[in-house]
C-alpha positions in Angstrom: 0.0 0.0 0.0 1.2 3.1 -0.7 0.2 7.0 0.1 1.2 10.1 -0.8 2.2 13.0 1.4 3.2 16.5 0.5 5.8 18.5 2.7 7.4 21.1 2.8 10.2 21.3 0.2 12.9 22.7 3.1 12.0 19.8 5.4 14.6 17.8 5.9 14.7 14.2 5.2 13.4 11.4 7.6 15.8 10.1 9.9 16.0 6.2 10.3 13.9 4.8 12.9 15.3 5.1 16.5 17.4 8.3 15.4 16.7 11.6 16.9 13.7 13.3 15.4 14.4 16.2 13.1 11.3 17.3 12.6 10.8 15.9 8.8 6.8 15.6 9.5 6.6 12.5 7.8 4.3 10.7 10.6 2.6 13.1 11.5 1.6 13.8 7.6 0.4 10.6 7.1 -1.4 9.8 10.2 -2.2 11.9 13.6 -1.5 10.3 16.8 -4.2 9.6 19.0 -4.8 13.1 20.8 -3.9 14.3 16.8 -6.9 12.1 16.2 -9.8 14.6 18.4 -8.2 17.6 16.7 -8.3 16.4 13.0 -12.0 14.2 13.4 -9.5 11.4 11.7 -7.6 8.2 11.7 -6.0 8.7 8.2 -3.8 11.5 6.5 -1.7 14.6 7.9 -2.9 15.8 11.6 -4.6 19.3 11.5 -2.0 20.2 14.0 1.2 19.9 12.1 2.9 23.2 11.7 5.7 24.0 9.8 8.2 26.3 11.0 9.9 28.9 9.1 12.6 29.7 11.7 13.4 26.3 11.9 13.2 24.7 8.9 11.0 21.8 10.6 7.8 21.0 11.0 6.1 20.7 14.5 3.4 19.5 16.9 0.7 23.0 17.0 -0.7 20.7 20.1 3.1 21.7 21.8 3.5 24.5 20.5 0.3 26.4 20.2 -2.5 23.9 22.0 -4.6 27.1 22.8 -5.1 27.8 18.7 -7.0 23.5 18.8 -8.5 23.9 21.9 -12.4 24.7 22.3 -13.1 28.7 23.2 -13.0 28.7 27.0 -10.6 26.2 27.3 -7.2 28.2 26.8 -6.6 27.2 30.7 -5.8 23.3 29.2 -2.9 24.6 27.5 -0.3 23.6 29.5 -2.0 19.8 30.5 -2.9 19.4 26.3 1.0 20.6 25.4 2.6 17.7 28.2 -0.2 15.0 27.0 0.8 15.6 23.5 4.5 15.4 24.1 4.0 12.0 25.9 1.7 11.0 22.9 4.2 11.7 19.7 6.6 10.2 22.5 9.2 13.5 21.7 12.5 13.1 23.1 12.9 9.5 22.5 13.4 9.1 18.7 12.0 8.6 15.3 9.4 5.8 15.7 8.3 5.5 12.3 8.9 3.1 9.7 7.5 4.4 7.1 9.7 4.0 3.4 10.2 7.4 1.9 10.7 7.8 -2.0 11.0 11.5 -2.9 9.0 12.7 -6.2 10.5 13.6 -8.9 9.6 17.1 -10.2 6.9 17.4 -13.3 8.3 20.2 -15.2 5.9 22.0 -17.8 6.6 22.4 -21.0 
């Protein structure tokens, strides 16, 4: 089976699994994780929450970074418990945990 995702062109590649994660997006553009999951209203393709980051060249989790922009109005006081929940759920700080096989497109140019 095979699916297409579309990154950013800056990302950098996907690291092997059990490397560091560089922020290459790749899981979380293909499925979101299971708090990803509520945010999105989905099992399948890129989590609503994925951000890409200009200063860093990366992409990263809006549910760490920025919970208060996916939480219900009102609920801005979660921020802090929905940022350490989601951190636990993409597992961050304990390397790349997907095994997914990447093979870059090759640009379509126009005549």
């Amino acid at each position: 089976m095979s699916q297409i995702i579309r990154l950013h062109r800056s990302a950098p590649d996907k690291p092997p699994a059990g490397l560091p994660c560089n922020g290459c997006g790749v899981c979380c553009a293909s499925e979101p994780c299971p708090l990803g999951i509520l945010v999105s209203r989905k099992r399948k393709g890129a989590c609503k929450a994925l951000q890409w980051s200009e200063a860093d060249s990366s992409y990263r989790c809006g549910l760490i970074v920025q919970p208060a922009q996916y939480l219900p109005r009102g609920l801005g006081w979660l921020s802090a418990a929905v940022s350490r929940i989601a951190y636990r759920y993409i597992s961050a700080g304990s390397g790349c945990d997907s095994t997914l096989q990447i093979e870059q497109a090759t640009e379509r140019r126009l005549p």
